[in-house]
MMTF fields as JSON, N, C-alpha, C and O atoms, coordinates in Angstrom:
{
  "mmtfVersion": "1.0.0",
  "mmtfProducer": "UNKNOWN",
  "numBonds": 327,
  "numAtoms": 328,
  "numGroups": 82,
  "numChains": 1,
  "numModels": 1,
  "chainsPerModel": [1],
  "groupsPerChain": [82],
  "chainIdList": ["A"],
  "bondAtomList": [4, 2, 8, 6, 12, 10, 16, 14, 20, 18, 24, 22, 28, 26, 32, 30, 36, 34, 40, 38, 44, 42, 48, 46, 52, 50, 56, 54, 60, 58, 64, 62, 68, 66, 72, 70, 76, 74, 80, 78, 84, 82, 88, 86, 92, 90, 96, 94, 100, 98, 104, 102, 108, 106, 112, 110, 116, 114, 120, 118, 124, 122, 128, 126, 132, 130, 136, 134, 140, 138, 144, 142, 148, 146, 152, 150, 156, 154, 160, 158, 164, 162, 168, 166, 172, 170, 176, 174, 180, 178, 184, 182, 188, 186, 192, 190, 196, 194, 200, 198, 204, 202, 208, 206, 212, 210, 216, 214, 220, 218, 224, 222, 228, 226, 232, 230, 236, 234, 240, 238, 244, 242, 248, 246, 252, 250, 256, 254, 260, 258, 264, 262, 268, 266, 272, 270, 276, 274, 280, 278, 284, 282, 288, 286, 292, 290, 296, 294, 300, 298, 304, 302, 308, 306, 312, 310, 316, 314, 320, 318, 324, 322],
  "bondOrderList": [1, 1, 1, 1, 1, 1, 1, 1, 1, 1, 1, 1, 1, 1, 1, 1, 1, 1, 1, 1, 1, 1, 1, 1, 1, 1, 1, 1, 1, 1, 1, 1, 1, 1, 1, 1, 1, 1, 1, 1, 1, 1, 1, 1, 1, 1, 1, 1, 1, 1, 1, 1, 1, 1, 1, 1, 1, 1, 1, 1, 1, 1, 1, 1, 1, 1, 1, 1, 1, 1, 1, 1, 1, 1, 1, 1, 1, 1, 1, 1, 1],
  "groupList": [{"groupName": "UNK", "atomNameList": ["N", "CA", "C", "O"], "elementList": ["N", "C", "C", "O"], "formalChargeList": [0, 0, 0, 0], "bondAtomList": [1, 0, 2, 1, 3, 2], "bondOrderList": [1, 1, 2], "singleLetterCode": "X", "chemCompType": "L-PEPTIDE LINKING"}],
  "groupTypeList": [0, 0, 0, 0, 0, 0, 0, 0, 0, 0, 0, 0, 0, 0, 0, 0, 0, 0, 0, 0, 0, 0, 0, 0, 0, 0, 0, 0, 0, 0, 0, 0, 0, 0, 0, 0, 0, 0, 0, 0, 0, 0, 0, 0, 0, 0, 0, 0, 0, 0, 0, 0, 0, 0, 0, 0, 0, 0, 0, 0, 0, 0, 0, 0, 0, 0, 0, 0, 0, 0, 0, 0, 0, 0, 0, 0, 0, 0, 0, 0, 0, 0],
  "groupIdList": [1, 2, 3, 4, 5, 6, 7, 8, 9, 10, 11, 12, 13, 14, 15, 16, 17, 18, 19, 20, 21, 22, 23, 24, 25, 26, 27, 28, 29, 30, 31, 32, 33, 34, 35, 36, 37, 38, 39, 40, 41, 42, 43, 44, 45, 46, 47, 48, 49, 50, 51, 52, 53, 54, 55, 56, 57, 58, 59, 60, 61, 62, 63, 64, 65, 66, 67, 68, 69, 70, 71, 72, 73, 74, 75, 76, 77, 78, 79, 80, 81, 82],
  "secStructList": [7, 6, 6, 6, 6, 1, 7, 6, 6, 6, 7, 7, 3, 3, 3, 7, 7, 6, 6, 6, 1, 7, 1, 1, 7, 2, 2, 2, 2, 2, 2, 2, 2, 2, 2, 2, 2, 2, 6, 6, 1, 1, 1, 5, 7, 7, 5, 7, 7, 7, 7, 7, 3, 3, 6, 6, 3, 3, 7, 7, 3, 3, 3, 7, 5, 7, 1, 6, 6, 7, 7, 7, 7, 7, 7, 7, 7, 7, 7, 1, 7, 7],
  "xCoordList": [26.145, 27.469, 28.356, 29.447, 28.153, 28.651, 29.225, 29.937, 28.953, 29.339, 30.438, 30.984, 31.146, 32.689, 33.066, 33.784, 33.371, 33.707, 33.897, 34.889, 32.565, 32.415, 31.345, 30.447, 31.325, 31.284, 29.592, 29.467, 28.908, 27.43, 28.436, 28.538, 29.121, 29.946, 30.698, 31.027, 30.953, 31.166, 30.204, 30.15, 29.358, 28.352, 27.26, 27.116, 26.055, 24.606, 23.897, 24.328, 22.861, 22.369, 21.184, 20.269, 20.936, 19.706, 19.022, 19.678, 17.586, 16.816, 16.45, 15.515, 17.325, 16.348, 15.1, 15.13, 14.372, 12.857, 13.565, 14.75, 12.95, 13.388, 13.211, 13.258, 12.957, 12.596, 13.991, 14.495, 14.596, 15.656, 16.632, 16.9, 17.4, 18.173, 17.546, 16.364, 18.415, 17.778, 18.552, 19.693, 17.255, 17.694, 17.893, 18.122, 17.884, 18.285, 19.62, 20.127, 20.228, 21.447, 22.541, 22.538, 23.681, 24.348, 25.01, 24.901, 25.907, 27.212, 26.021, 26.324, 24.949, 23.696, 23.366, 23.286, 23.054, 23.032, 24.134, 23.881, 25.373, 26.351, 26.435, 26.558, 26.323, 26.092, 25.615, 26.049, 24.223, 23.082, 22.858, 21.838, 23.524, 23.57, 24.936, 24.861, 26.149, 26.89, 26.026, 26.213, 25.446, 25.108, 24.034, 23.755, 23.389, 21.964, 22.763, 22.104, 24.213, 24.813, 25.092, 24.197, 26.249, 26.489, 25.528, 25.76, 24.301, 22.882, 22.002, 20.812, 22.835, 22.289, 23.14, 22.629, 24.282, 25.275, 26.391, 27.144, 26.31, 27.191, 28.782, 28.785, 29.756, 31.031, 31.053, 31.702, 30.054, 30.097, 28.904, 28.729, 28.411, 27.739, 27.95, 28.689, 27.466, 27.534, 26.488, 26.195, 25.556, 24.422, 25.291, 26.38, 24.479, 24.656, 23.741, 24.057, 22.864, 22.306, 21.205, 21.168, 20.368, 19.151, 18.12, 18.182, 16.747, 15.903, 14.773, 15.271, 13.847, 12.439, 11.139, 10.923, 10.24, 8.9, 8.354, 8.187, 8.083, 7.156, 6.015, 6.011, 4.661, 3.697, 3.917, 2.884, 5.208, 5.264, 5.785, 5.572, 6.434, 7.138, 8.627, 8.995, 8.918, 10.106, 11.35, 11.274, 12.71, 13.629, 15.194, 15.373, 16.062, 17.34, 18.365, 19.209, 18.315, 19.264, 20.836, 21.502, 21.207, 22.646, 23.279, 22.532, 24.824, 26.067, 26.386, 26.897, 25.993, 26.414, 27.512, 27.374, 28.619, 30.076, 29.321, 28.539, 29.502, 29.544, 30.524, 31.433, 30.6, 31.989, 32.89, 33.935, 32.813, 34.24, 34.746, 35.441, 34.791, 35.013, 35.813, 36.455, 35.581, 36.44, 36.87, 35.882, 37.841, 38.141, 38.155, 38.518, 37.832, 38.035, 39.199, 39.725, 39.708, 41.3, 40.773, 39.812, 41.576, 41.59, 42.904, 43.499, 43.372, 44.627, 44.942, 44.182, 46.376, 46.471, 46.647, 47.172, 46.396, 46.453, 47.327, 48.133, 47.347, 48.283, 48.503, 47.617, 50.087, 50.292, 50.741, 51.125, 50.721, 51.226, 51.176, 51.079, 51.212, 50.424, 51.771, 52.882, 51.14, 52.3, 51.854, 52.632],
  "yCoordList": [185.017, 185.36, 184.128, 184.266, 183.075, 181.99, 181.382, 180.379, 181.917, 181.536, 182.043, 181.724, 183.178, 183.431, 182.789, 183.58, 181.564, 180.7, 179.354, 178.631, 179.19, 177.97, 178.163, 178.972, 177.31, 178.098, 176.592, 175.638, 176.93, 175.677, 174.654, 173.606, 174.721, 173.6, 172.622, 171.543, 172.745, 172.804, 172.535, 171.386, 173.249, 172.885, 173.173, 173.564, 173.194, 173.285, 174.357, 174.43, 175.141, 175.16, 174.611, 175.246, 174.065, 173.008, 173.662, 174.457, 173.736, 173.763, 172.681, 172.074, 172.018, 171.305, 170.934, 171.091, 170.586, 170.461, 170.613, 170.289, 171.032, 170.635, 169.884, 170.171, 168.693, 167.32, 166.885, 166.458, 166.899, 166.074, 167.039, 166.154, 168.221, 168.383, 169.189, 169.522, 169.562, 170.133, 171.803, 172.256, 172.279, 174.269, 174.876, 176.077, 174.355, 174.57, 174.887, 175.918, 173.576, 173.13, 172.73, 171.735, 174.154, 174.443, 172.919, 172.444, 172.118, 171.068, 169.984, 169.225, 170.142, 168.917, 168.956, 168.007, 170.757, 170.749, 170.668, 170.359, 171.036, 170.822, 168.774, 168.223, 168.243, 167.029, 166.172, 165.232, 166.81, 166.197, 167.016, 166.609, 168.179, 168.358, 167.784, 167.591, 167.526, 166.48, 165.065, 164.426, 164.715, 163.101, 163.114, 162.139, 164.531, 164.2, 164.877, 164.809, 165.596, 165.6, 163.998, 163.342, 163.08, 161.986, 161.134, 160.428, 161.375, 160.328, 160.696, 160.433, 161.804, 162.434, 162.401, 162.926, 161.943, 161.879, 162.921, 163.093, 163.463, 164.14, 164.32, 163.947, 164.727, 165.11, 165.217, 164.559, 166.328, 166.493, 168.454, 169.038, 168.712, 170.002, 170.95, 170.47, 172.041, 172.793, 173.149, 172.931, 173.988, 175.014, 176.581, 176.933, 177.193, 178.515, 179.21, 180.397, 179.079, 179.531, 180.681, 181.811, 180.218, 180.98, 179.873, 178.643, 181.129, 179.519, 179.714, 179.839, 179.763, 179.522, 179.007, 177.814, 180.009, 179.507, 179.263, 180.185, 177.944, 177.874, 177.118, 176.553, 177.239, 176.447, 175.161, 174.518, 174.425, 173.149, 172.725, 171.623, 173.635, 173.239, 174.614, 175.255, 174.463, 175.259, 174.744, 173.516, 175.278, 174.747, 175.105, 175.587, 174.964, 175.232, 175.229, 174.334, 176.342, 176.404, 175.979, 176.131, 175.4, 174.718, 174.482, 174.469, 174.26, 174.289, 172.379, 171.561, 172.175, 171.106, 170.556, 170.622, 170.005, 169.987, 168.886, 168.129, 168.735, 167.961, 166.845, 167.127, 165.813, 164.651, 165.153, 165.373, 165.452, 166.126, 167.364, 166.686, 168.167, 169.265, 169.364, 170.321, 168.17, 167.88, 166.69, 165.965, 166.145, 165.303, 164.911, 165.774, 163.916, 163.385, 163.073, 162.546, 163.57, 162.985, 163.157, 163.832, 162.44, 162.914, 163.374, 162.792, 163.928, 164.77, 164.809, 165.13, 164.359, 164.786, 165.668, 166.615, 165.805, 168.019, 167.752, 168.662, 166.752, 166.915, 165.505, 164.712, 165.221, 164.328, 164.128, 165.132, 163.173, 162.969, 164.246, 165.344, 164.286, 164.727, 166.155, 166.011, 167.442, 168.214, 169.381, 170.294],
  "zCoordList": [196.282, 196.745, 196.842, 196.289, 197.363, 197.332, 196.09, 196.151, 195.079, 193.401, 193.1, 192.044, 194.187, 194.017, 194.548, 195.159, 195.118, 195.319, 194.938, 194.847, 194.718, 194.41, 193.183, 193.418, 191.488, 190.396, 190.449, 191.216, 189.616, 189.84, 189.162, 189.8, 188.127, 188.063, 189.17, 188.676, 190.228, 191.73, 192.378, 192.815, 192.612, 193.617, 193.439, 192.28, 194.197, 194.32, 195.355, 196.506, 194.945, 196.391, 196.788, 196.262, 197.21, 197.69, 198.354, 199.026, 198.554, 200.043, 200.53, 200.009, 202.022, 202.375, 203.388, 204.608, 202.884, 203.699, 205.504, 205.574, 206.755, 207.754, 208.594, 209.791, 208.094, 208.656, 208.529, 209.567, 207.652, 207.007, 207.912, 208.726, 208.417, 209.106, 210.15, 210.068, 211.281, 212.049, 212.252, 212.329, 212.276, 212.394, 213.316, 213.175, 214.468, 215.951, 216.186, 216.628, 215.728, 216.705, 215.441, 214.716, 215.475, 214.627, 214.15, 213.019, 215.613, 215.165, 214.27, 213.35, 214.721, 214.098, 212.842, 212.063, 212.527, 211.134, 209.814, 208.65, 210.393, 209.613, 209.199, 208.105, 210.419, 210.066, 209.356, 208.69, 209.677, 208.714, 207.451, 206.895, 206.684, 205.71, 204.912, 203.699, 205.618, 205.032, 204.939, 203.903, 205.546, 205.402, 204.274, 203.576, 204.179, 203.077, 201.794, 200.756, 201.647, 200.15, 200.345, 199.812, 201.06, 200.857, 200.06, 199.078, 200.757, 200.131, 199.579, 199.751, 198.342, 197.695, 196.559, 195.57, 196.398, 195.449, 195.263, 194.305, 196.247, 196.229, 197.062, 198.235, 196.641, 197.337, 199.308, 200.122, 199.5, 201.049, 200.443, 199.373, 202.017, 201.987, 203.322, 204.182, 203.542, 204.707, 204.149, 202.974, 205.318, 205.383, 205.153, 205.607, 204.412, 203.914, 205.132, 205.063, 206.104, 206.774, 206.3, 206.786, 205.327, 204.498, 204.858, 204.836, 205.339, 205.853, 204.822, 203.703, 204.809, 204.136, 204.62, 204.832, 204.793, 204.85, 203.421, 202.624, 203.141, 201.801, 202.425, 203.519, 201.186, 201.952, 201.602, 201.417, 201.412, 201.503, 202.868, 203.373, 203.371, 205.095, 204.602, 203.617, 205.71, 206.288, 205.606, 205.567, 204.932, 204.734, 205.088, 206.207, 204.454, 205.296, 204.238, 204.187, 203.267, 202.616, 202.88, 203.905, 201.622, 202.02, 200.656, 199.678, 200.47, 199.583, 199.156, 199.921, 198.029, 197.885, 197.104, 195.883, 197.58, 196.872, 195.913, 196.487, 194.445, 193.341, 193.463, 194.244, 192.993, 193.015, 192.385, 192.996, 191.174, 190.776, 191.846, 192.602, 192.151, 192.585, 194.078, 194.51, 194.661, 195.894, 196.426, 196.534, 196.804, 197.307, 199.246, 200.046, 199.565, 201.259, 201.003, 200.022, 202.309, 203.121, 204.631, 205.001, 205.347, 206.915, 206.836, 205.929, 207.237, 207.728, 209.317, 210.231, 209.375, 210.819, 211.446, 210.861, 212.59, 212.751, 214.134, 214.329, 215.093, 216.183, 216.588, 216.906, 216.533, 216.93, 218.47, 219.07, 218.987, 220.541, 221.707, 221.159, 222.831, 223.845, 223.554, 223.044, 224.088, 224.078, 225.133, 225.41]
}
């Protein structure tokens, strides 16, 4: 489902092992699946929230933006006290 969106030219879906992020604690995993696309070569990621028992270990399906396909900005969203 995610492929109306975003085309494999675009992105990935990865499983990753769950050592590498954590499946608990939602703000944690969004984190650490951005930091393991970063050091992974990629654009940026979110978790798709699909898990997996394999008999290699447990994993944590997730969306990986490609370099072409997106760009970083920070944007400002509110300026001065109101």
């Amino acid at each position: 489902m995610w492929n109306n969106l975003l085309n494999s030219n675009q992105a990935e879906w990865r499983d990753i092992p769950y050592g590498e992020i954590d499946l608990k604690d939602i703000g944690a995993r969004f984190r650490a699946t951005h930091d393991y696309a970063i050091n992974n070569g990629f654009r940026g990621g979110f978790p798709n929230f699909y898990h997996a028992d394999y008999p290699t270990g447990r994993v944590g399906g997730s969306i990986l933006i490609k370099l072409g396909a997106a760009e970083w900005r920070d944007d400002l969203m509110l300026e001065g006290v109101r």
